[in-house]
C-alpha positions in Angstrom: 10.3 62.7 52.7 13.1 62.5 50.4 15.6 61.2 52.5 13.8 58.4 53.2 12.3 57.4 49.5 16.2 57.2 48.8 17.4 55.0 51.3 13.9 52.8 50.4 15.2 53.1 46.6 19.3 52.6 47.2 19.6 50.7 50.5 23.4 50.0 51.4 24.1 52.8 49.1 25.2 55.3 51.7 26.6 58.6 51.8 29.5 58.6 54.3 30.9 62.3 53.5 29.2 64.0 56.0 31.9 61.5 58.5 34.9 62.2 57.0 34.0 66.2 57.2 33.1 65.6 61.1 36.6 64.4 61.4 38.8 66.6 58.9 38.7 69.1 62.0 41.2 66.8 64.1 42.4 63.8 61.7 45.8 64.9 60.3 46.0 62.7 57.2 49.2 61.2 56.6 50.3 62.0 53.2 51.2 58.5 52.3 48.5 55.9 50.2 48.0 52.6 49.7 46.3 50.7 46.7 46.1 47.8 44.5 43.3 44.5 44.8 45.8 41.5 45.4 44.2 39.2 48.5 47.0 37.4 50.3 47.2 35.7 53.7 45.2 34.3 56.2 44.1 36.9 58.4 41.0 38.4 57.6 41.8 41.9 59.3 43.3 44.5 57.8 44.6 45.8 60.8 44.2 46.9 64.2 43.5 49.9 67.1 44.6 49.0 70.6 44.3 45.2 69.9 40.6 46.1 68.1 40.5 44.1 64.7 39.4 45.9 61.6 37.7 43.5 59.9 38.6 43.4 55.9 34.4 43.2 55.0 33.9 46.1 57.1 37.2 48.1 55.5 35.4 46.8 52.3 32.7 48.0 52.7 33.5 51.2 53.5 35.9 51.6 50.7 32.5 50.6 48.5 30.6 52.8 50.3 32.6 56.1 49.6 33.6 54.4 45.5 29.6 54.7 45.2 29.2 57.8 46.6 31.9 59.4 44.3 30.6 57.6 41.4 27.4 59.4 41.9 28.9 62.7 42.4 30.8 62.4 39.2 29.0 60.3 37.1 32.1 57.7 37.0 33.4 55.0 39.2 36.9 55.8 40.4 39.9 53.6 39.7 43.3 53.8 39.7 44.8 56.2 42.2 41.6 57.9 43.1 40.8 54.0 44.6 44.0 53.7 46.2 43.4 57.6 47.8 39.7 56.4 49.0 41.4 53.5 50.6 43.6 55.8 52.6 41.0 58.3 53.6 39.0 55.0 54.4 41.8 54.0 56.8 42.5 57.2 58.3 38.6 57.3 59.1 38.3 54.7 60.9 41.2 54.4 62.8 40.8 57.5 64.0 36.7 56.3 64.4 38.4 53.6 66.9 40.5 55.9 68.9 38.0 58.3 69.6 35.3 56.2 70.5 37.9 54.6 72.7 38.6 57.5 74.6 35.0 59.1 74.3 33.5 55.7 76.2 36.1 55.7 78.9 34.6 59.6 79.6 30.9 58.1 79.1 30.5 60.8 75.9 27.7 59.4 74.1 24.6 60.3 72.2 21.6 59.7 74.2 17.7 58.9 72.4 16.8 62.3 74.0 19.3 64.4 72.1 19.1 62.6 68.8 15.5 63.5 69.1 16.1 66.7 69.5 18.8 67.2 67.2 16.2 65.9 64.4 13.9 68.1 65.4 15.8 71.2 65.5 16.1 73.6 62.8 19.9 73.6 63.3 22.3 72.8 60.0 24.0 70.1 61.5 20.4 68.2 61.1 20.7 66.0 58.4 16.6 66.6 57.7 17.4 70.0 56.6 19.4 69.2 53.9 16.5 67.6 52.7 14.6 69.8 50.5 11.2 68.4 51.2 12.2 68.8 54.7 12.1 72.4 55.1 9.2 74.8 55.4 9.7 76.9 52.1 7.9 80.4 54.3 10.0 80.1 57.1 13.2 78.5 56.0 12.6 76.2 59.0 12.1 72.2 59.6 8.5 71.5 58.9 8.1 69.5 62.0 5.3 67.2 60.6 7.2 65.8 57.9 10.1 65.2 60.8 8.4 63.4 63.0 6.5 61.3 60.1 10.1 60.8 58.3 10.9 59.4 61.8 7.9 57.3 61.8 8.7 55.4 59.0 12.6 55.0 59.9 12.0 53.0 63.3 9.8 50.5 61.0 12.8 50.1 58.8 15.0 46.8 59.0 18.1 45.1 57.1 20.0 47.1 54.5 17.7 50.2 55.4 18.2 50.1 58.8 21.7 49.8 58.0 21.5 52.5 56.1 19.7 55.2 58.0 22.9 54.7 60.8 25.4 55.2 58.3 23.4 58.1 56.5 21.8 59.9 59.7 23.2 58.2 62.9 26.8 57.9 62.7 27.7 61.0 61.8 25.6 62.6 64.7 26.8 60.4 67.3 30.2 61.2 66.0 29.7 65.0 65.7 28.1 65.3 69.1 30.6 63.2 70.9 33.1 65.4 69.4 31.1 68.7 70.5 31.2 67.0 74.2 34.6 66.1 74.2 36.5 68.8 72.9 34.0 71.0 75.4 35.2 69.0 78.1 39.4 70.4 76.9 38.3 73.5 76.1 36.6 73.8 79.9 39.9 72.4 81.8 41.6 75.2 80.4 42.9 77.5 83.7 44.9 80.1 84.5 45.6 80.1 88.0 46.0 83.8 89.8 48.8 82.6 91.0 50.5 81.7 87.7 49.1 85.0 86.6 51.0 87.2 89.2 54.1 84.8 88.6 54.1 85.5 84.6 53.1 89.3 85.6 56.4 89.4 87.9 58.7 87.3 85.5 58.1 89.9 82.5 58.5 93.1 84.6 62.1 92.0 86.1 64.9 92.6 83.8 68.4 91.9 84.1 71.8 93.5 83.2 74.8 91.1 82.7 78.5 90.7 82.0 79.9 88.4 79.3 82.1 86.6 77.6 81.2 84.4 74.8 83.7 81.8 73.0 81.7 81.1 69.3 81.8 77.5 68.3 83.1 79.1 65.2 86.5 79.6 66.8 87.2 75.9 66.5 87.4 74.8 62.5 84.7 71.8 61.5 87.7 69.9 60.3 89.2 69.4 63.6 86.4 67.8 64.7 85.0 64.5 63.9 82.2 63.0 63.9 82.0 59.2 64.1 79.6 56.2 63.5 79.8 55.8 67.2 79.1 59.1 68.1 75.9 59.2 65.9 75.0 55.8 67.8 75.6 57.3 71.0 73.7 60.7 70.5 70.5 58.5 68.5 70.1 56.4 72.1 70.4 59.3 74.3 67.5 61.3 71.7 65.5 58.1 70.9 62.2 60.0 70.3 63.8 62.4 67.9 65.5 59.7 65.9 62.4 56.7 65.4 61.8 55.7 62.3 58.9 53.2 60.3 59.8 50.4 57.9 60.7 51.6 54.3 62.7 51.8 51.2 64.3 53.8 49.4 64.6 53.2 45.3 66.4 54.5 42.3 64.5 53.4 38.6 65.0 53.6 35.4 62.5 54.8 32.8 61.6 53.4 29.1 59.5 56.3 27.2 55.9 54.5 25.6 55.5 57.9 24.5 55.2 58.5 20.4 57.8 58.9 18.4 58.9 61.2 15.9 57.3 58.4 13.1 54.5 58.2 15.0 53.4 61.8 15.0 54.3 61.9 11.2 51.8 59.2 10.8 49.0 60.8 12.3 50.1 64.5 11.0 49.7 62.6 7.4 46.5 60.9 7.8 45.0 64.4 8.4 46.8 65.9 5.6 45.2 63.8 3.3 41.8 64.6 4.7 41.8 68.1 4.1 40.8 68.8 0.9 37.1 66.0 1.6 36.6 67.8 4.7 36.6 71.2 2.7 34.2 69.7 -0.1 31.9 67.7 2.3 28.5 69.3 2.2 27.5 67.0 5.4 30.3 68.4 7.7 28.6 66.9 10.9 28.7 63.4 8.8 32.1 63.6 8.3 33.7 64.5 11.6 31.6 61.3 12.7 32.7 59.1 9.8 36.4 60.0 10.1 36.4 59.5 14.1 37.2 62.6 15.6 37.9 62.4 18.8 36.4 66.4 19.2 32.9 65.8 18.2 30.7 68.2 16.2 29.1 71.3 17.6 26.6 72.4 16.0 26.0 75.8 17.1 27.9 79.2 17.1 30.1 80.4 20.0 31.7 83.3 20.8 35.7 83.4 20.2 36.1 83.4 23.7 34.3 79.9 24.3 36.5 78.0 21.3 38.4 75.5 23.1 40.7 75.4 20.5 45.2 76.9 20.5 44.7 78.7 17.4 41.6 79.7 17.4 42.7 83.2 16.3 44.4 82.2 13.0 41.5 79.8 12.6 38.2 82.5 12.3 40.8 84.7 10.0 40.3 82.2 7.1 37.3 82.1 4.9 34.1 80.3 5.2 34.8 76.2 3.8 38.8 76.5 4.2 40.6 74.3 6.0 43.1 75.2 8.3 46.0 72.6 9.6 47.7 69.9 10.6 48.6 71.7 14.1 49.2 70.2 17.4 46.7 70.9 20.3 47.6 69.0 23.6 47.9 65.2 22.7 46.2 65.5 18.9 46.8 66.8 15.7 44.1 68.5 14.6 42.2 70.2 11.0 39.6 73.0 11.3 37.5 74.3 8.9 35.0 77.8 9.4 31.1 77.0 9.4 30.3 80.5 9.3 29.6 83.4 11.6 26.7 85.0 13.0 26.4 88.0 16.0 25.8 87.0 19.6 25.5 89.1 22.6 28.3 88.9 25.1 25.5 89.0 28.2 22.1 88.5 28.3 19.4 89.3 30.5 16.4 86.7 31.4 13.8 85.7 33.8 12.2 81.7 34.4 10.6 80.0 36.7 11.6 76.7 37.4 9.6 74.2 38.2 12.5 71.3 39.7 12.4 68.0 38.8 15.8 67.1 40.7 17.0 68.6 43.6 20.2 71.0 42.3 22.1 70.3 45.1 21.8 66.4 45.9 20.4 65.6 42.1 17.7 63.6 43.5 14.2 63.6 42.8 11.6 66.0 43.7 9.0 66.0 41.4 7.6 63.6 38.5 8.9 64.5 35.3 5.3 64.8 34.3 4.2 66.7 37.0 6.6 68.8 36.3 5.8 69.3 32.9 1.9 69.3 33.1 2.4 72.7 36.0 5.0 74.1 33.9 2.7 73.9 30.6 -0.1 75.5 32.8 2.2 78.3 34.3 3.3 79.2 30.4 -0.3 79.4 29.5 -1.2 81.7 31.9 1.4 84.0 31.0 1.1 83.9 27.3 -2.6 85.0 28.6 -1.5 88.0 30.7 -1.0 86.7 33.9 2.0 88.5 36.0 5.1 86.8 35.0 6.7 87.8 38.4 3.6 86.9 40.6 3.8 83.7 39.0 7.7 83.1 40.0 7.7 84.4 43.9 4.4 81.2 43.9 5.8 78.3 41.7 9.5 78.8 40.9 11.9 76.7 43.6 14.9 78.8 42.8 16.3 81.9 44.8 15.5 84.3 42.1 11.7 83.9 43.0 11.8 87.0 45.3 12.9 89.0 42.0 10.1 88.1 40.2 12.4 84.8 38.3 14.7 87.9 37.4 18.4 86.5 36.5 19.8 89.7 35.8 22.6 89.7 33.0 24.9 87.0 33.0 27.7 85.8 30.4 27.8 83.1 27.4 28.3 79.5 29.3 27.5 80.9 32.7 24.4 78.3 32.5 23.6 75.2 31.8 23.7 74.0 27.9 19.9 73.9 27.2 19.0 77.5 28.9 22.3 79.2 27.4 21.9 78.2 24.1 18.1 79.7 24.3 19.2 83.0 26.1 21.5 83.5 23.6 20.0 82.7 20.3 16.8 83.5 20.6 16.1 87.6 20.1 14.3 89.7 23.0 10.9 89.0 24.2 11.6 85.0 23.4 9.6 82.9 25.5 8.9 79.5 25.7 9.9 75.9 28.3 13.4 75.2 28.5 13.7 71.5 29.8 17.3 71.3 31.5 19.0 68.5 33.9 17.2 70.6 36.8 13.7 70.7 35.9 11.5 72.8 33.4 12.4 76.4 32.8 9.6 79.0 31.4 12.5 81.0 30.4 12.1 84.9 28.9 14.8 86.6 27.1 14.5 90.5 28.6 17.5 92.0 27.2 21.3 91.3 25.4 23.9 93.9 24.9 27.4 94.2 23.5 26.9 91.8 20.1 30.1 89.8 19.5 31.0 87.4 16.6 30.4 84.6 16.4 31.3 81.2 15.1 30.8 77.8 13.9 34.2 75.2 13.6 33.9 72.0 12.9 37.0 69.8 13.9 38.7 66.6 12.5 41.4 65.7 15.8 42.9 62.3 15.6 45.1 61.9 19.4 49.0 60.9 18.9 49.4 57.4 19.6 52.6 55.4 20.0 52.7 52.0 17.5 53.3 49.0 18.7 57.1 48.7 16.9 57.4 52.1 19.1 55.7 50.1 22.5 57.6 46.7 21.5 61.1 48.9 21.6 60.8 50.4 24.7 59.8 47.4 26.5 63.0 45.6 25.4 65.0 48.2 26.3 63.5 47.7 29.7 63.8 43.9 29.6 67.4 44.3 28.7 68.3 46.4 31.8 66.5 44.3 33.9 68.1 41.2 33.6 70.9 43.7 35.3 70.2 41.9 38.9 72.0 44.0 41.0 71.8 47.4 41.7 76.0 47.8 40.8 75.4 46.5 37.7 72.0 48.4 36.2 74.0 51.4 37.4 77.0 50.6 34.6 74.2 49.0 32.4 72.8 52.7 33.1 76.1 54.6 32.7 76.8 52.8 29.6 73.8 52.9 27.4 73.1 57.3 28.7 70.5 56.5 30.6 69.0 58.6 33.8 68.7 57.3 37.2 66.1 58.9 39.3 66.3 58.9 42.8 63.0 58.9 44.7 62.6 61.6 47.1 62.4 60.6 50.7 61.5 57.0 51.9 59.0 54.9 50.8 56.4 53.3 53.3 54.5 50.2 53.1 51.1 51.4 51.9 52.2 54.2 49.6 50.9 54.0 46.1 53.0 56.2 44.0 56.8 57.0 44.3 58.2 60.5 42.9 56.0 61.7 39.8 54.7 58.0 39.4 50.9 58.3 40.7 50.1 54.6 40.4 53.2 53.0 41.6 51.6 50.7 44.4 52.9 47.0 42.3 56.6 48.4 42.8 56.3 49.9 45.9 55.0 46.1 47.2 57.7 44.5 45.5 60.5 46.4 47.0 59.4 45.6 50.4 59.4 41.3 49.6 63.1 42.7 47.8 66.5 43.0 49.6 69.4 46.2 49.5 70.4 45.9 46.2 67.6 44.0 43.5 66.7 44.9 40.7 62.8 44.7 39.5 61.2 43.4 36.1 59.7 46.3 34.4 56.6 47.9 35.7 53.9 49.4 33.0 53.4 53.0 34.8 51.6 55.5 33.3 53.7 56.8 29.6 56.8 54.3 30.8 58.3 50.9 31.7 59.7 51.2 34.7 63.5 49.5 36.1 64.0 49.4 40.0 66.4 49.3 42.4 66.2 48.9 46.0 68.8 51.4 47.6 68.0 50.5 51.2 65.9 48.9 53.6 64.7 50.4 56.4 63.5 48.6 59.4 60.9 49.8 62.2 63.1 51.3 65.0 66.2 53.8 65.7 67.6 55.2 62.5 71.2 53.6 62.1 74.0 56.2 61.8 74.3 56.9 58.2 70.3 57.8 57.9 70.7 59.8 61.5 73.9 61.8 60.3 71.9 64.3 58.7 70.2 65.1 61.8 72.8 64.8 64.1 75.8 65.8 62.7 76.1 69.3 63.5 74.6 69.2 67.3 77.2 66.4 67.9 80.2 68.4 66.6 78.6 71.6 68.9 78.7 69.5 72.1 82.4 68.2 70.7 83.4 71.4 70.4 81.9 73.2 73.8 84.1 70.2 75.4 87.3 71.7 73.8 86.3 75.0 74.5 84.9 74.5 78.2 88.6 71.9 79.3 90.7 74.9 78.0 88.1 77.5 80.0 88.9 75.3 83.6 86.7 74.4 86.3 85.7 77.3 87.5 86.8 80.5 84.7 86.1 84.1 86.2 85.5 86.7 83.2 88.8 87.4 82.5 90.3 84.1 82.3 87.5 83.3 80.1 88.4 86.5 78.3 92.3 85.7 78.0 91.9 82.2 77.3 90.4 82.8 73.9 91.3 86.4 73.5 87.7 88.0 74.1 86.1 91.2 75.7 84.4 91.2 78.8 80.7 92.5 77.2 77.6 93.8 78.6 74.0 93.4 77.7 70.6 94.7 79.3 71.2 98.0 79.7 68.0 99.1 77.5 66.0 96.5 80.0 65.6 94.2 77.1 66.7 90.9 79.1 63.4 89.9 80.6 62.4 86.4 81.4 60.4 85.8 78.7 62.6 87.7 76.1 63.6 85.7 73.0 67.0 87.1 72.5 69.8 89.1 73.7 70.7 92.0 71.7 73.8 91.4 70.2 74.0 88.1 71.0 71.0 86.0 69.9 68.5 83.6 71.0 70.4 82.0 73.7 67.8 80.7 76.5 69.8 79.3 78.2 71.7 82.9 79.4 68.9 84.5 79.7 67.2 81.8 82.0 71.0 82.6 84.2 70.5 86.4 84.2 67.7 86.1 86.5 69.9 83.5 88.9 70.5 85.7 92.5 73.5 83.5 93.0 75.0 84.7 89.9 75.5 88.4 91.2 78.2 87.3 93.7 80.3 84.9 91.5 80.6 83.9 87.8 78.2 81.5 86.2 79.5 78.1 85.3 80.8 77.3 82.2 77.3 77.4 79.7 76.6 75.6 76.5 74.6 78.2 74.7 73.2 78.2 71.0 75.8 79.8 69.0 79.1 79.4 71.6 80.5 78.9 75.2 79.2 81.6 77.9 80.9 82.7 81.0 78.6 85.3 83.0 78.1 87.8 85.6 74.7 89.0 86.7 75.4 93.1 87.4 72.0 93.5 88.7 68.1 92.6 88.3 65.0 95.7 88.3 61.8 95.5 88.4 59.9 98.0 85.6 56.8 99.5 86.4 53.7 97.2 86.5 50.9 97.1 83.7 47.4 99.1 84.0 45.0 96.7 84.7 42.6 96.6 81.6 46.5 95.7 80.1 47.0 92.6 82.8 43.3 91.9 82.0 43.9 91.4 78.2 47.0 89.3 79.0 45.4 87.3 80.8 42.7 86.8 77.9 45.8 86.2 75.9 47.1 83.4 77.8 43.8 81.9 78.0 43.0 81.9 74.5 46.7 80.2 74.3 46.0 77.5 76.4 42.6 76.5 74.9 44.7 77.0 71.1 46.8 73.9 72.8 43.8 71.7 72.8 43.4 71.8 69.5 45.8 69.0 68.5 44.0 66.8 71.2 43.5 64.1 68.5 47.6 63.4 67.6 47.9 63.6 71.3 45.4 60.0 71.6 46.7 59.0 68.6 50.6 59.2 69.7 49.1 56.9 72.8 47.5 54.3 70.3 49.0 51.2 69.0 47.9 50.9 65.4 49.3 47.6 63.2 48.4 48.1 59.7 48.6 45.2 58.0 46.8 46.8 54.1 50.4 46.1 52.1 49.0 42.3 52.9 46.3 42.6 50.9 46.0 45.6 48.5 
């Protein structure tokens, strides 16, 4: 009945993991993020699917929804760019909620009362009932079925916030995961391999061809003779629209202002500790101390192997004597004084037994059993031991963890491997200890069986103060970035740049609306907004990110549509100058070249290829010439045999051919047709699997989050 006692306890706080694992399978998520809190506007969506209006309370929500659930799991509410990430993943859920369900009700995909029943009923892992540890018969390993159908009992009485919540929590996700089930069923069905195809493809890869020749590289013809214009670009972008589209960005260059510490300030703190050295070796009250002095490492009072020391130089710290103080040294951000507690032996494993008697579920962390029920069975259970009673016999009944079938036996397991409260026993405590061990899971009777391989030892107590900039160091940086930035043009931060040695980075790729950081900047999302209300050429006020002030420039704007010529270039360049040059090389050729025109024209041999019955139809490349499709798609053209081929634009060159003649090889035993044919199969269904880009290419999707966040 847990499930339900915690939506009764937590109402609208709802887990929504178990949809975004339903759709991981088939949502490919973008890469870009979007962040920030600032409401602006009138519209109160924050977008929309195929005219379909997310609303901003239900994107909200949502967003509050999976914030909770995280802070749960982690024991901290997010913020920063872990809330611009869950506003992303947010996004990418639903929108890809909105164009499946789209699709899925055109097909009449649903979930029907019937199968939810059963689904709840069923002992299957995708029922969210036997996640529940309450849930499930402990003998069997199955859904108690009682406890089901009175869990369902009391969840059609609910209303409000818990009805909300049991469709979030239980309902959702099912009618999601189901409707997915049906649909990609449905792909995975349409699937066919016609005999007819099948005797085709069985045909096409037994013919093989043998050809002449002559092939005119593009290389012949020097890059520099041939030019690629503006216009050309243009041109070949309109005629290859789909390869050449392109969303609204930016691209920025900044400037950066180190907050970092300086030099001073390091000195500062390296000082301070200095002077604390020779207290902190007097100090009787060492735990005192560390506290009084603001340590940012607190004190540990216990001993722990060498190993366990979280600590750079811990091995030239356990060489000094017992009271000494060893330091200043740097470790990460802080400088840091040690000084030796002492040393005792501990093993390196131990071996133990318990049975636990759970308080909190260990996988969900909620509640299973009183604290004081708990306690009151686990005092009983200790008694009876400590009596005579079968320590074993007594795990496989009461303890709740998988070692019950080993009578509660652990076997050995190394310093740290458990939890604080149980390793510190285990470990400390000589062989034949027993006693209760309360930990965050429950109450432990807990018996120490055996320890091998004694180890030193220790206890350090540390004094770490963390490197901080000063204000004068702050104040400094932040003129130097209120200098640069009354630069307003991009020309003239570039000389401000030049002139005062300072580095200008150069984002990599293009920014988009809703990303939220830019290069190594993780929490960029105020100057990615700004640069998209900025023009080509402005320069930004400084932005506080992360360890620096940062300076922008806006390089250039991109708008939604065709990439102009100078962004296309890159991508174009080289197949334009191809086709310019298979022009030149195809007007000196003629009309209609025989082999050895083609062959005197440019000073070439008449080759052959095919002989070792390599050129099939669905061969990849021609030895000793390449992958060149479109040649080997002519070798298998009858017509070819009598005369030359045209004049063909290939891959690497110019080819004229001649087909010398087409055989057929012997056909394929037919367990070996059979498993080709199983082949192709499995191929086709593998083509399904991107079925979700495929809707999502078909959707119109207008994200308007930049507006608000």
């Amino acid at each position: 009945m847990q499930i339900i006692q915690s939506i009764r306890d937590r109402g609208a706080a709802i887990t929504v993991a178990v949809i975004v694992l339903c759709l991981i399978g088939f949502v490919l998520m973008d890469s870009q993020q979007g962040g920030g809190s600032l409401f602006t506007g009138s519209s109160t969506n924050v977008g929309k699917v195929n005219g379909e209006a997310i609303e901003m309370a239900a994107f909200n929500k949502r967003v509050n929804q999976a914030e909770e659930q995280e802070a749960q799991r982690s024991g901290q509410r997010p913020s920063g760019t872990r809330v611009n990430q869950i506003r992303e993943q947010v996004w990418n859920t639903i929108t890809a909620e909105k164009i499946f369900y789209e699709e899925a009700e055109k097909l009449g995909i649903t979930l029907t009362p019937k199968e939810l029943s059963a689904i709840l009923m069923s002992s299957d892992q995708s029922n969210p009932f036997m996640q529940e540890q309450g849930m499930v018969d402990p003998t069997t390993g199955k859904l108690d079925i009682a406890k089901a159908q009175e869990a369902m009992r009391n969840i059609k009485k609910f209303t409000g916030e818990q009805k909300e919540a049991v469709n979030t929590q239980i309902i959702d996700p099912l009618k999601l995961s189901t409707a997915v089930a049906k649909y990609s069923g449905l792909l995975n069905a349409s699937a066919y391999y016609p005999t007819w195809m099948q005797e085709k493809d069985n045909a096409d890869a037994k013919n093989f061809a043998t050809i002449s020749y002559v092939a005119v590289p593009y290389t012949d013809i020097s890059d520099s003779t041939v030019k690629v214009t503006d216009a050309d670009v243009n041109d070949y972008v309109k005629r290859n629209a789909n390869l050449f589209k392109q969303e609204e960005g930016r691209t920025i260059s900044y400037v950066t202002f180190s907050q970092l510490p300086s030099a001073a300030d390091s000195a500062k703190v390296k000082n301070e500790l200095e002077a604390l050295k020779a207290s902190f070796a007097t100090d009787s009250n060492t735990q005192a101390f560390v506290a009084r002095n603001a340590s940012v490492i607190e004190y540990n009072d216990v001993f722990l192997p060498k190993s366990r020391i979280q600590s750079t130089q811990v091995d030239t710290i356990v060489k000094n004597s017992f009271g000494s103080v060893y330091g200043p040294y740097i470790d990460g951000e802080n400088y840091v004084i040690a000084k030796v507690i002492g040393s005792k032996p501990l093993p390196d494993s131990v071996k133990a037994r318990h049975i636990l008697i759970p308080v909190n579920d260990p996988q969900t962390g909620k509640p299973v059993n009183a604290d004081s029920t708990a306690k009151k069975l686990a005092d009983s259970i200790f008694t009876a031991i400590k009596g005579g009673a079968d320590f074993a016999a007594l795990a496989a009944q009461y303890s709740s963890d998988g070692s019950k079938d080993k009578g509660g036996d652990l076997g050995y397991f190394g310093y740290g491997q458990m939890v604080p409260e149980f390793n510190d026993f285990s470990f400390s405590k000589p062989i034949g200890s027993r006693d209760i061990v309360q930990t965050q899971f429950g109450y432990h009777i807990l018996e120490v069986m055996a320890q091998k391989d004694m180890k030193p030892a220790y206890k350090i107590a540390f004094v770490a103060k963390t490197i901080v900039p000063s204000d004068a160091t702050i104040n400094a940086a932040s003129l130097q970035a209120t200098k640069a930035s009354a630069e307003k043009n991009a020309a003239a931060l570039s000389k401000y740049a030049s002139a005062n040695g300072l580095k200008i980075v150069q984002s990599q790729g293009i920014a988009k609306e809703n990303d939220f950081s830019l290069g190594a900047m993780q929490d960029a999302r105020q100057l990615v907004r700004w640069a998209f209300e900025a023009d080509k050429g402005d320069v930004s006020e400084p932005f506080n990110i992360g360890n620096d002030f940062v300076v922008a420039m806006v390089d250039n704007v991109y708008k939604e549509g065709l990439q102009d010529a100078a962004t296309a270039r890159s991508g174009a360049e080289a197949i334009i100058r191809k086709e310019k040059k298979a022009a030149i090389i195809k007007a000196k050729l003629g009309a209609n070249p025989t082999l050895e025109s083609a062959a005197a024209a440019y000073g070439k041999q008449i080759m052959q290829a095919g002989a070792d019955s390599s050129i099939t139809f669905n061969a990849q490349l021609i030895n000793g010439v390449g992958m060149e499709q479109k040649v080997i798609g002519a070798a298998f053209n009858k017509d070819y045999q009598a005369k030359p081929s045209p004049v063909i634009e290939g891959t690497t060159g110019v080819f004229v051919m001649k087909v010398n003649s087409i055989g057929t090889k012997p056909a394929d035993a037919p367990e070996v047709i059979a498993q080709q044919a199983t082949g192709k199969m499995g191929t086709l269904r593998s083509q399904t699997n991107n079925w979700f880009e495929g809707l999502k290419k078909q959707s119109v999707i207008k994200d308007n989050r930049s507006k608000f966040f």
